[in-house]
C-alpha atoms as an extended CHARMM CRD file, in Angstrom:
* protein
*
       243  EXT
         1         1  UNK       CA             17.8870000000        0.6600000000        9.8890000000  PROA      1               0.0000000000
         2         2  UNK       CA             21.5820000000        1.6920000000       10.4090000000  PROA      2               0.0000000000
         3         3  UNK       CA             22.7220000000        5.4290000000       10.1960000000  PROA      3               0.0000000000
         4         4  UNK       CA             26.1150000000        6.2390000000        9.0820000000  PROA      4               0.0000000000
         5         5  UNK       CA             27.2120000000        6.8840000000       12.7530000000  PROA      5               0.0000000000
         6         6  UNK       CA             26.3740000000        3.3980000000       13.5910000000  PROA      6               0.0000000000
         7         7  UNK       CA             23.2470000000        4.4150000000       15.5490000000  PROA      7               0.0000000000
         8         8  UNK       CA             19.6780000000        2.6840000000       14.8090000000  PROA      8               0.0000000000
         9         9  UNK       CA             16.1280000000        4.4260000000       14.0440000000  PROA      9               0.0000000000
        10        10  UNK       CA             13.2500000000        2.3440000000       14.0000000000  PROA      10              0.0000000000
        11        11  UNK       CA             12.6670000000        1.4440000000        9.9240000000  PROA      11              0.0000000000
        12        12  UNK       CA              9.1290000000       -0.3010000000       10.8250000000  PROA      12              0.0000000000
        13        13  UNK       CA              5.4680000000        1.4940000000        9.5360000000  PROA      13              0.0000000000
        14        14  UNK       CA              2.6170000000        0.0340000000       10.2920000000  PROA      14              0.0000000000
        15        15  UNK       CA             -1.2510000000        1.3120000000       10.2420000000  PROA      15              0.0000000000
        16        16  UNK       CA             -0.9210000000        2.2330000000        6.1270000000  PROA      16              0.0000000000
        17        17  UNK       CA             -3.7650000000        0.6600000000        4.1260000000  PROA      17              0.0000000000
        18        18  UNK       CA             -3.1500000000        0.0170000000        0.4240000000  PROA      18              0.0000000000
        19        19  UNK       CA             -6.2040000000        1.1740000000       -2.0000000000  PROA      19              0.0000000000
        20        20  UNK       CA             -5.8090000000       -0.4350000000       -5.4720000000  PROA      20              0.0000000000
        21        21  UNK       CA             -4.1980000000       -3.4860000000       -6.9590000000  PROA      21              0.0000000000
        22        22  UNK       CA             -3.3360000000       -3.7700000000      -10.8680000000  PROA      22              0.0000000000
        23        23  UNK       CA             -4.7620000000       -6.5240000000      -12.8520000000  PROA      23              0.0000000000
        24        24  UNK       CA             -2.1570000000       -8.6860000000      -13.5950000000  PROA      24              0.0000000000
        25        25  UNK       CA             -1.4330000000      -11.8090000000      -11.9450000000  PROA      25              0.0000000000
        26        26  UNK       CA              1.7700000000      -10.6300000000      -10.8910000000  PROA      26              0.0000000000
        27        27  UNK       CA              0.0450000000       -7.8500000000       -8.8320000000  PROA      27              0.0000000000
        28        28  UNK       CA             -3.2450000000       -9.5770000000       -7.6420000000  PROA      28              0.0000000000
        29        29  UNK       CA             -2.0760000000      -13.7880000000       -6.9120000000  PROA      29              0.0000000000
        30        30  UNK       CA              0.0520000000      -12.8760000000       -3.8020000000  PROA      30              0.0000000000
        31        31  UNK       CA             -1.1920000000      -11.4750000000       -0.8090000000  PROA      31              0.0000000000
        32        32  UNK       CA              0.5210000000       -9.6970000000        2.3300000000  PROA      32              0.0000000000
        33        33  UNK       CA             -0.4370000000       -8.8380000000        5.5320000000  PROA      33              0.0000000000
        34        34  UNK       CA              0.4390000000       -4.9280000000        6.3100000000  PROA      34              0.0000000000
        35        35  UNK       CA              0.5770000000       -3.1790000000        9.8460000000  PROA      35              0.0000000000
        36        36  UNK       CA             -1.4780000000       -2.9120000000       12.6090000000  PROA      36              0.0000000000
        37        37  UNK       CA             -4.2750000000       -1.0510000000       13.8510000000  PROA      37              0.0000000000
        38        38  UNK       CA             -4.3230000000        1.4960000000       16.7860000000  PROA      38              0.0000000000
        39        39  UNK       CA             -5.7800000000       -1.3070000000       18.9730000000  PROA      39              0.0000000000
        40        40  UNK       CA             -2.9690000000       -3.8100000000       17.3100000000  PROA      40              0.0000000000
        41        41  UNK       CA             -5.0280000000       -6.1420000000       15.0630000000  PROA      41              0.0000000000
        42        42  UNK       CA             -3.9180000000       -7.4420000000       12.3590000000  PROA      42              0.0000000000
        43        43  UNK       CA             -5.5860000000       -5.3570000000        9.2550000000  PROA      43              0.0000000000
        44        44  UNK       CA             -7.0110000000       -7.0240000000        6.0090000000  PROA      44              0.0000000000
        45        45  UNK       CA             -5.3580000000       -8.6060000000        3.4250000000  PROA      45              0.0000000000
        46        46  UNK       CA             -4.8300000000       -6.5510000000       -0.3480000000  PROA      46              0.0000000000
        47        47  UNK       CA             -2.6200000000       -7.7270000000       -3.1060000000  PROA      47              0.0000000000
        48        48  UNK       CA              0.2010000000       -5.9050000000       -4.0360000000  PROA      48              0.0000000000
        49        49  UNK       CA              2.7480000000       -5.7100000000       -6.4780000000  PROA      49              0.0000000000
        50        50  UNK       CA              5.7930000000       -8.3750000000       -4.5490000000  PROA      50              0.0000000000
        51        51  UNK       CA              6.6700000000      -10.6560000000       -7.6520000000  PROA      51              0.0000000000
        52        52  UNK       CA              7.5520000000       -7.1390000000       -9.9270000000  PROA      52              0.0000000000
        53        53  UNK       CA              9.3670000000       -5.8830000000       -6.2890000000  PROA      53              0.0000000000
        54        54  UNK       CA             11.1830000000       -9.2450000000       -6.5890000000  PROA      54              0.0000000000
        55        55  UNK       CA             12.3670000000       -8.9010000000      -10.4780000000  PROA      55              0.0000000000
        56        56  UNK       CA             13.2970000000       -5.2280000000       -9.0050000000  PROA      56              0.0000000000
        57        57  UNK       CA             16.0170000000       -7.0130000000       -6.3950000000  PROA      57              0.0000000000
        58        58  UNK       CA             17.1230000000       -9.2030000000       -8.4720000000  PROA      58              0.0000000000
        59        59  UNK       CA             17.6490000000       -6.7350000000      -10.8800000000  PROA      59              0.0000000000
        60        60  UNK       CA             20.3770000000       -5.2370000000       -8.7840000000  PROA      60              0.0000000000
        61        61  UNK       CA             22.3580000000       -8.5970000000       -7.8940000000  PROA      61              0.0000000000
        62        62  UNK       CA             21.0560000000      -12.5130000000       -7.3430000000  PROA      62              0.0000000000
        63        63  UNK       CA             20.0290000000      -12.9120000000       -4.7070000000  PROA      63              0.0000000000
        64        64  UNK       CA             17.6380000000      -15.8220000000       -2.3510000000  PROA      64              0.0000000000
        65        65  UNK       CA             14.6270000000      -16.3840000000       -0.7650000000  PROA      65              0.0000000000
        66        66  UNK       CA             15.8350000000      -14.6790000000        2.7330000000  PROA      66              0.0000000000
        67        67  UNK       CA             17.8700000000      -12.0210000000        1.0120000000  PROA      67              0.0000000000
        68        68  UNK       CA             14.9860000000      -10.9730000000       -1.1400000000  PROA      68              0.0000000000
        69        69  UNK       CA             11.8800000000      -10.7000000000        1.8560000000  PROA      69              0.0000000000
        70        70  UNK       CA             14.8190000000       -8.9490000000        4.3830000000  PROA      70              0.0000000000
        71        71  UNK       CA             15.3610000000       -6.4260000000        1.1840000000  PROA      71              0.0000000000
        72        72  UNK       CA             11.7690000000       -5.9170000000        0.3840000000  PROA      72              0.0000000000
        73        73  UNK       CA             10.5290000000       -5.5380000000        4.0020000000  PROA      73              0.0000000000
        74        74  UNK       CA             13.5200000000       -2.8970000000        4.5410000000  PROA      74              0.0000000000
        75        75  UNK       CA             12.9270000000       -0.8420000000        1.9710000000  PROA      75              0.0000000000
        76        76  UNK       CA              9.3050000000       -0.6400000000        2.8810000000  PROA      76              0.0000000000
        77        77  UNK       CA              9.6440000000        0.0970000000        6.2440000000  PROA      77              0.0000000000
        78        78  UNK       CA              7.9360000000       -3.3840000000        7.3840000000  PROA      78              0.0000000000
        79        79  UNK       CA              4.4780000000       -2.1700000000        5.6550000000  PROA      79              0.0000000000
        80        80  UNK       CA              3.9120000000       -5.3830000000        4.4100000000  PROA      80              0.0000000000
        81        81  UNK       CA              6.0340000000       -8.3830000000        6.0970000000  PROA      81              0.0000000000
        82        82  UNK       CA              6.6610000000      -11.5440000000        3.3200000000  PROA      82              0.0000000000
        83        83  UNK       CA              7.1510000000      -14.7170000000        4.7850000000  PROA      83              0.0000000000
        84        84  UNK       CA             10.2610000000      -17.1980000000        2.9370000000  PROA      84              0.0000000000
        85        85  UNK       CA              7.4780000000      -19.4320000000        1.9400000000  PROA      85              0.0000000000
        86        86  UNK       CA              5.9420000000      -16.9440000000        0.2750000000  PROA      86              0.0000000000
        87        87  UNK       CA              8.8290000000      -15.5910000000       -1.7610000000  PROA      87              0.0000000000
        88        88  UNK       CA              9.6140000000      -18.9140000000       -2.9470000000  PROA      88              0.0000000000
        89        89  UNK       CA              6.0770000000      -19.2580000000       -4.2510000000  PROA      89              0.0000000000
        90        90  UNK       CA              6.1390000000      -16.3550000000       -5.8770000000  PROA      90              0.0000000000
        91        91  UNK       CA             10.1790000000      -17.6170000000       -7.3490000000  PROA      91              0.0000000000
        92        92  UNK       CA              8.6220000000      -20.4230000000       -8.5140000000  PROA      92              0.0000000000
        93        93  UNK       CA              6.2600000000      -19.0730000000      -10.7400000000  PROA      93              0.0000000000
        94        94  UNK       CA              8.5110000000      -15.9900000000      -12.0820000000  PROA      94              0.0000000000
        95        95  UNK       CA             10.7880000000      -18.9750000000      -12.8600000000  PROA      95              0.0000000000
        96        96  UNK       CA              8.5020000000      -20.9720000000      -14.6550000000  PROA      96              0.0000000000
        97        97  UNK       CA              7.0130000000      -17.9690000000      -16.7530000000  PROA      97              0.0000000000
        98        98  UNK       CA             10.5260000000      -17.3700000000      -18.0130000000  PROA      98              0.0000000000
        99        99  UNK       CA             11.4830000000      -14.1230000000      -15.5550000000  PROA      99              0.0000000000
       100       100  UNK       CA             13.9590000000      -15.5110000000      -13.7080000000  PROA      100             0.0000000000
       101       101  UNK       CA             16.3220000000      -18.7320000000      -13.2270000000  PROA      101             0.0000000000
       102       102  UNK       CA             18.4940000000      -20.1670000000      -10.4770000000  PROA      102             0.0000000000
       103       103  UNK       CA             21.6300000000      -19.0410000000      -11.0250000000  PROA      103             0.0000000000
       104       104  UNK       CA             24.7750000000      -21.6180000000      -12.3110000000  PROA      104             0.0000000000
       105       105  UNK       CA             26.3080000000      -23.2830000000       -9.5080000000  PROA      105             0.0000000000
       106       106  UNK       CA             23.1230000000      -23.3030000000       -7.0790000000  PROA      106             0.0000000000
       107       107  UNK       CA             21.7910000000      -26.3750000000       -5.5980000000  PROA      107             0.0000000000
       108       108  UNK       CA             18.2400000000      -27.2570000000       -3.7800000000  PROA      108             0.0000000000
       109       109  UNK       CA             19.6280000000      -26.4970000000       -0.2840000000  PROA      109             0.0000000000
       110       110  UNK       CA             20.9320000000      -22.8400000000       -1.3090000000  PROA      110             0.0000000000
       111       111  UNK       CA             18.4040000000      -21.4200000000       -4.2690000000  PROA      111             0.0000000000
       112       112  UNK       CA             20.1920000000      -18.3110000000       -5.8190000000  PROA      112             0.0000000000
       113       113  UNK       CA             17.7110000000      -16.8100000000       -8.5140000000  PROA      113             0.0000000000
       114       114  UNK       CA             18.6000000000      -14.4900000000      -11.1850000000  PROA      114             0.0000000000
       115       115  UNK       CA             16.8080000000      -12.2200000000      -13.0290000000  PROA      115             0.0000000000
       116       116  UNK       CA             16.6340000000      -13.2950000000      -17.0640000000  PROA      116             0.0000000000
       117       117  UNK       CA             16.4560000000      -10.9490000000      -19.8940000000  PROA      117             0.0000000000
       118       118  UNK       CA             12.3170000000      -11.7380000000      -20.4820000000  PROA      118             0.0000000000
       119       119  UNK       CA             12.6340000000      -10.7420000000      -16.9130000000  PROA      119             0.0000000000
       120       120  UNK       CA             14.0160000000       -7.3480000000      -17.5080000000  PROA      120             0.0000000000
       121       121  UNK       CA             11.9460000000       -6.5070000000      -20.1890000000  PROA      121             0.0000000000
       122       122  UNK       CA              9.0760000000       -7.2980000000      -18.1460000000  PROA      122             0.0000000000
       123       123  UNK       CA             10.0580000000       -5.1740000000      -15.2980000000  PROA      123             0.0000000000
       124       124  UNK       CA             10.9660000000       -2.2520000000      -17.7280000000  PROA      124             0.0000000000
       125       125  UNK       CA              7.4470000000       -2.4320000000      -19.3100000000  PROA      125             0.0000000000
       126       126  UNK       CA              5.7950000000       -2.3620000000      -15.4250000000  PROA      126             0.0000000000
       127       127  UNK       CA              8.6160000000        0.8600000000      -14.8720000000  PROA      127             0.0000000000
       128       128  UNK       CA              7.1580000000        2.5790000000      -17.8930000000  PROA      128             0.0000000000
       129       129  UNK       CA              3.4360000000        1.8920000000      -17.8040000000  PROA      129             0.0000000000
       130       130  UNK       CA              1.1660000000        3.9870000000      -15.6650000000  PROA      130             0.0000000000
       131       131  UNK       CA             -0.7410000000        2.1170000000      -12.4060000000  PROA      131             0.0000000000
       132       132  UNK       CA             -3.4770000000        0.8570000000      -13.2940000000  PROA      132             0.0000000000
       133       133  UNK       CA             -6.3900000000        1.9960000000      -10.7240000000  PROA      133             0.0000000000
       134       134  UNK       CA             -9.6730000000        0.1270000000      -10.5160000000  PROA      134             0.0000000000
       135       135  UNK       CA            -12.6030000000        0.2350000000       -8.1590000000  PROA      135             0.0000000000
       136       136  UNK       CA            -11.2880000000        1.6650000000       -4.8920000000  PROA      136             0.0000000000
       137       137  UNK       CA            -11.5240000000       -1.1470000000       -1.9760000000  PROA      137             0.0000000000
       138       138  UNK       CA            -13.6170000000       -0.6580000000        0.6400000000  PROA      138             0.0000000000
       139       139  UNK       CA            -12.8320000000        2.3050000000        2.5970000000  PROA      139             0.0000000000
       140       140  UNK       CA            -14.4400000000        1.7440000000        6.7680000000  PROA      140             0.0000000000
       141       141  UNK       CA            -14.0330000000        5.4780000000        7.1580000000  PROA      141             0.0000000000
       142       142  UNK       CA            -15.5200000000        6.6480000000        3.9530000000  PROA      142             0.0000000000
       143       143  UNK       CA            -18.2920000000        3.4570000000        4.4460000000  PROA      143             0.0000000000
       144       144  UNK       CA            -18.6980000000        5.3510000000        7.8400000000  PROA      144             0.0000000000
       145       145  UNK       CA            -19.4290000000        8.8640000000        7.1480000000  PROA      145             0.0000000000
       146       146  UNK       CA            -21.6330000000        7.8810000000        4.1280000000  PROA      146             0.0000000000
       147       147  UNK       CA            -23.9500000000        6.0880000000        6.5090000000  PROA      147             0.0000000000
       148       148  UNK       CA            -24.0070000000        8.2030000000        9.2780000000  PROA      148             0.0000000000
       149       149  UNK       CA            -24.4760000000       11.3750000000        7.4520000000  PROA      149             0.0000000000
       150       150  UNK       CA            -28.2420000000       10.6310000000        6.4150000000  PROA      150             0.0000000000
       151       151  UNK       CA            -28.9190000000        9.1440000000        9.8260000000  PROA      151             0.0000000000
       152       152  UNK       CA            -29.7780000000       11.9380000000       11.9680000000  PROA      152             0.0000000000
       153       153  UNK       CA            -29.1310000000        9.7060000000       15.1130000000  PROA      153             0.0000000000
       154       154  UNK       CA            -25.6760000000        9.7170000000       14.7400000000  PROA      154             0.0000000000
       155       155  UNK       CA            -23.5420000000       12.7010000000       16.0100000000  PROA      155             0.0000000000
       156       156  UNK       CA            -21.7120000000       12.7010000000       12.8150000000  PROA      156             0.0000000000
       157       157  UNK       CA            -19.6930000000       15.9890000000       13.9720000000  PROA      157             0.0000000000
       158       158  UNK       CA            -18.2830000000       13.5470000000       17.2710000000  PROA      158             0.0000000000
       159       159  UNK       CA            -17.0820000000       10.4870000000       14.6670000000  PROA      159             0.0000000000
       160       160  UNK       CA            -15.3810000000       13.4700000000       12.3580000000  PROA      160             0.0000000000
       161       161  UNK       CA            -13.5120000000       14.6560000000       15.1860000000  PROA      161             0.0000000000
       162       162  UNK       CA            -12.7640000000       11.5500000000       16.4840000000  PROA      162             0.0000000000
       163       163  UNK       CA            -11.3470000000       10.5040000000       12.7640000000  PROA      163             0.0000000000
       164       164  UNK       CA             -9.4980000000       14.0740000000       12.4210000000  PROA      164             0.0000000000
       165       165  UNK       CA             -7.6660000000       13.5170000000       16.1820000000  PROA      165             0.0000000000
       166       166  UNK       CA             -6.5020000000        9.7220000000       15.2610000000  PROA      166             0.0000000000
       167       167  UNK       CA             -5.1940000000       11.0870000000       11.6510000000  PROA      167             0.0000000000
       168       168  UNK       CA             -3.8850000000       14.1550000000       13.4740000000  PROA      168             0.0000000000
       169       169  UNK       CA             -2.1410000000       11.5060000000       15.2970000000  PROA      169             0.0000000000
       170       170  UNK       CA             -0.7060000000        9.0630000000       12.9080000000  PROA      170             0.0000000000
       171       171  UNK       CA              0.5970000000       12.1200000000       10.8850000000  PROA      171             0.0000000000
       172       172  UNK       CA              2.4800000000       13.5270000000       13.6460000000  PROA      172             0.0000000000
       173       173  UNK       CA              4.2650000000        9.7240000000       14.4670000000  PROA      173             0.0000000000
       174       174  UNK       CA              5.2280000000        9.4420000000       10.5680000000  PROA      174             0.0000000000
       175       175  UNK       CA              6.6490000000       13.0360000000       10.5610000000  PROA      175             0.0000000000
       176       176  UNK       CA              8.7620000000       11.7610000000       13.6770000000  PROA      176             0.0000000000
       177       177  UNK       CA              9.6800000000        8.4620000000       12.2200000000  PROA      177             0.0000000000
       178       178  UNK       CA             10.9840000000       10.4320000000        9.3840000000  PROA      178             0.0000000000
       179       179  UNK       CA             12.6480000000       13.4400000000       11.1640000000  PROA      179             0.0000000000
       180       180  UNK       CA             14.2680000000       10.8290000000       13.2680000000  PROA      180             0.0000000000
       181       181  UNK       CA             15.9610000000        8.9620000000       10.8660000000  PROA      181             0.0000000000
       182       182  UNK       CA             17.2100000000       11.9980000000        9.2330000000  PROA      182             0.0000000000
       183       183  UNK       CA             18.4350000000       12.7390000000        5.6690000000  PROA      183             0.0000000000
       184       184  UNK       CA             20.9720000000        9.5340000000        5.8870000000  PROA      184             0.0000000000
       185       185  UNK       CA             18.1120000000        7.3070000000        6.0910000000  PROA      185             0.0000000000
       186       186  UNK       CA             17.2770000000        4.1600000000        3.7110000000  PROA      186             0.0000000000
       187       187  UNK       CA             16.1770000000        6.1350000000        0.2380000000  PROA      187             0.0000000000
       188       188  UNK       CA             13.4090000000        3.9350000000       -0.5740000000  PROA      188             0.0000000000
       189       189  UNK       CA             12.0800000000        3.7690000000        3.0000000000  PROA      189             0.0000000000
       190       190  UNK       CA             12.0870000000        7.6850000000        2.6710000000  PROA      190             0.0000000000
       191       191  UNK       CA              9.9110000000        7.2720000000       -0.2590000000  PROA      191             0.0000000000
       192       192  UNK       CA              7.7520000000        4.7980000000        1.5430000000  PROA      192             0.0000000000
       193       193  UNK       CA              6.9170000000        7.3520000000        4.4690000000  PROA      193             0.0000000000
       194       194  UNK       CA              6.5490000000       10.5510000000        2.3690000000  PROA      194             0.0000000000
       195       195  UNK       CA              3.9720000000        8.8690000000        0.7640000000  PROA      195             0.0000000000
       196       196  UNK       CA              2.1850000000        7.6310000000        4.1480000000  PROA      196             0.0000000000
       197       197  UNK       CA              2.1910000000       11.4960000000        5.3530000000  PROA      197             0.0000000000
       198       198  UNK       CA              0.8820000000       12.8400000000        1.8270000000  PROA      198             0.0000000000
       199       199  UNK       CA             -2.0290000000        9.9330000000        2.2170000000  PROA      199             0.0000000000
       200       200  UNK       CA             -2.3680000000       11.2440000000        5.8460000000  PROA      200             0.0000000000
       201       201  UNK       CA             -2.8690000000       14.5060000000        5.2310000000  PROA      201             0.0000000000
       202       202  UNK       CA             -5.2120000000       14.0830000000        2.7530000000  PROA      202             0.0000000000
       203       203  UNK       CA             -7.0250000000       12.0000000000        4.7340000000  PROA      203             0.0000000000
       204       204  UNK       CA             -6.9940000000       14.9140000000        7.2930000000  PROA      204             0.0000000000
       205       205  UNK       CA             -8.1870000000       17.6530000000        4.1320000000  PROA      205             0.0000000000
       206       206  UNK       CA            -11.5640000000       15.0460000000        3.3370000000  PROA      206             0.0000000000
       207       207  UNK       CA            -12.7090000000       14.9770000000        6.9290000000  PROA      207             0.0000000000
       208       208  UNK       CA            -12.5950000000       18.9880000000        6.7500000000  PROA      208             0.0000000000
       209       209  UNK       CA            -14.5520000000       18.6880000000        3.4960000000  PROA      209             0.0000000000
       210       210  UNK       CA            -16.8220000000       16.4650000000        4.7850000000  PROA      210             0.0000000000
       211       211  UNK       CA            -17.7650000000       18.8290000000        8.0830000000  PROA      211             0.0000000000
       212       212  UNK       CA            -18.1860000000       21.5900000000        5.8110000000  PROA      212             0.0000000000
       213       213  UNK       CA            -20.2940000000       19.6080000000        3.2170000000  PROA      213             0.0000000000
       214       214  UNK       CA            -22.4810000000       17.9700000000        5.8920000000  PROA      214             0.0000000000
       215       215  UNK       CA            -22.8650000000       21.8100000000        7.4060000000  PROA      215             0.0000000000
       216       216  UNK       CA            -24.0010000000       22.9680000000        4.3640000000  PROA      216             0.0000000000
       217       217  UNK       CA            -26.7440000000       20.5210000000        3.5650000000  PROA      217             0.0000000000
       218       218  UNK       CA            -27.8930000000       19.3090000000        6.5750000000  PROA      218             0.0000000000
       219       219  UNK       CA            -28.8630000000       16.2650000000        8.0330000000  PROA      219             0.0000000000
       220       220  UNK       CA            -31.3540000000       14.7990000000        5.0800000000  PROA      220             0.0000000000
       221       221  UNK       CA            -32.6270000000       11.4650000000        4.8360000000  PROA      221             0.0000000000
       222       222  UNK       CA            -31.1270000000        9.1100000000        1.8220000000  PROA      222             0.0000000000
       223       223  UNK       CA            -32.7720000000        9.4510000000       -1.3970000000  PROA      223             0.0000000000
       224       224  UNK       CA            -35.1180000000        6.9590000000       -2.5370000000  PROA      224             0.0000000000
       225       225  UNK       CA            -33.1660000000        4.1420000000       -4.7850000000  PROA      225             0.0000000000
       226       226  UNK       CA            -35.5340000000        4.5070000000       -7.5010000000  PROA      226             0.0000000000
       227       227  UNK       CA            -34.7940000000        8.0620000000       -7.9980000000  PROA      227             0.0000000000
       228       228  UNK       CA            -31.9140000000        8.3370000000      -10.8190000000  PROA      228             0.0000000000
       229       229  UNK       CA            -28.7620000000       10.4310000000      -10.4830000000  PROA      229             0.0000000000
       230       230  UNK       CA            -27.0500000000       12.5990000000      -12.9230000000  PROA      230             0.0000000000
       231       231  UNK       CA            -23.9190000000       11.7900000000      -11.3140000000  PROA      231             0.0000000000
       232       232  UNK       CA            -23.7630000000        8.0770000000      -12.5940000000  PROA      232             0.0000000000
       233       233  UNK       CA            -21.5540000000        5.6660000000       -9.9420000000  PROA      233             0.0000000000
       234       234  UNK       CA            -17.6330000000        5.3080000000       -9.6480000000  PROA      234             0.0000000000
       235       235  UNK       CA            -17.9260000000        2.1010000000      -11.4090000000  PROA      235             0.0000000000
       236       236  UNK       CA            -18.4520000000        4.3340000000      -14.7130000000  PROA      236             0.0000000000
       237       237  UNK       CA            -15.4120000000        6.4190000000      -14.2030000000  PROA      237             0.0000000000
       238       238  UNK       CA            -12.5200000000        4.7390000000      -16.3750000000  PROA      238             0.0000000000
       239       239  UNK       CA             -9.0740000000        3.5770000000      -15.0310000000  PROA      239             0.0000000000
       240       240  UNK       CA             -6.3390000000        5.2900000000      -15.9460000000  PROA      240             0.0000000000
       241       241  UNK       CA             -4.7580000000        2.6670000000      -17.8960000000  PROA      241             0.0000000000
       242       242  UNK       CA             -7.8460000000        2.9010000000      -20.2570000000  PROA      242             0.0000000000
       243       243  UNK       CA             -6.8320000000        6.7740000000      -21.0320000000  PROA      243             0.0000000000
């Protein structure tokens, strides 16, 4: 990323975990690999949304298949790298449902796509319609502390802490990312690290809740899974498109 005085920041965010996908296949066919762990492994694959990003960029100007994955890894701070191959894929079948077309002039050696009016339309609608949430992925952390807090073998107040410090951590390097790059920086790639600190912190708030919680019941064994619960399961609560 480039300030206005000519001097660089790094742009790149990595250890962010995406939790839901739409339903569409524009949101759930193409999958990215995002960031690295604090050890630096590669983390899991989720889908996200890249052919509705595309349709976005080529909403502003045509554009090809190197343009559009340097664009959409720059504006999200290198959360989830796209390879060319990749984009093209995901060209190929916007073009052939109608959302976008090689633009007049363009030839197989030098693919410049355009977005078509269908296109627009269909990127308006995703603009106006509200994410649709469904069954939260796997969470290890949350997977974790469910586990351990009916095992009485486990020091459960040790893996909190140990949680809380590498939160505490991330946290502080995303505030620095952004303080460094200062109120010049990329707009989007602003918007893409407020929202890793605000998913931070509340990461940082459950862990609190949980200590407390686990303080105030104690260390109980699981209950039998014959025994029905009032609550009901996640499953039943509805998505928010469904409201």
């Amino acid at each position: 990323m480039v300030r206005n005085n000519g001097s660089r920041v790094n742009g790149t965010i990595h250890g962010f975990r995406a939790e839901s996908s739409l339903d569409t296949w524009y949101n759930t066919e193409y999958n990215t690999r995002y960031g690295k762990d604090d050890d630096n492994r590669q983390l899991s694959e989720v889908p996200v949304s890249v052919p509705m990003s595309i349709l976005a960029l080529l909403d502003e100007q045509p554009r090809y298949g190197l343009q559009l994955k340097e664009q959409f890894e720059h504006r999200t701070g290198g959360v989830w790298p796209l390879n060319v191959g990749q984009v093209y894929t995901t060209l190929n079948r916007l073009e052939r449902d109608g959302l976008v077309e090689m633009q007049e002039g363009s030839d197989e050696s030098h693919k410049v796509y355009e977005i078509t009016e269908l296109g627009r339309a269909s990127l308006a609608a995703w603009y106006g319609r509200p994410t649709r949430h469904v069954i939260p992925a796997r969470d290890e952390i949350v997977l974790k502390m469910v586990m351990a807090a009916t095992n009485p073998a486990v020091d459960i107040q040790a893996t909190i802490q140990t949680e809380r410090r590498a939160a505490v951590r991330r946290l502080q390097e995303y505030t620095k990312l952004k303080k460094d790059a200062g109120d010049d920086a990329d707009l989007g790639w602003l918007l893409a690290v407020d929202s890793l600190i605000f998913k931070t912190e509340s990461r940082v708030r459950w862990l609190d809740v949980c200590e407390e919680r686990i303080a105030r019941a104690g260390r109980r064994g699981p209950r039998p899974i014959t025994q029905a619960s009032s609550a009901g399961t996640l499953s039943d609560l509805p998505s928010e498109a469904s409201t």
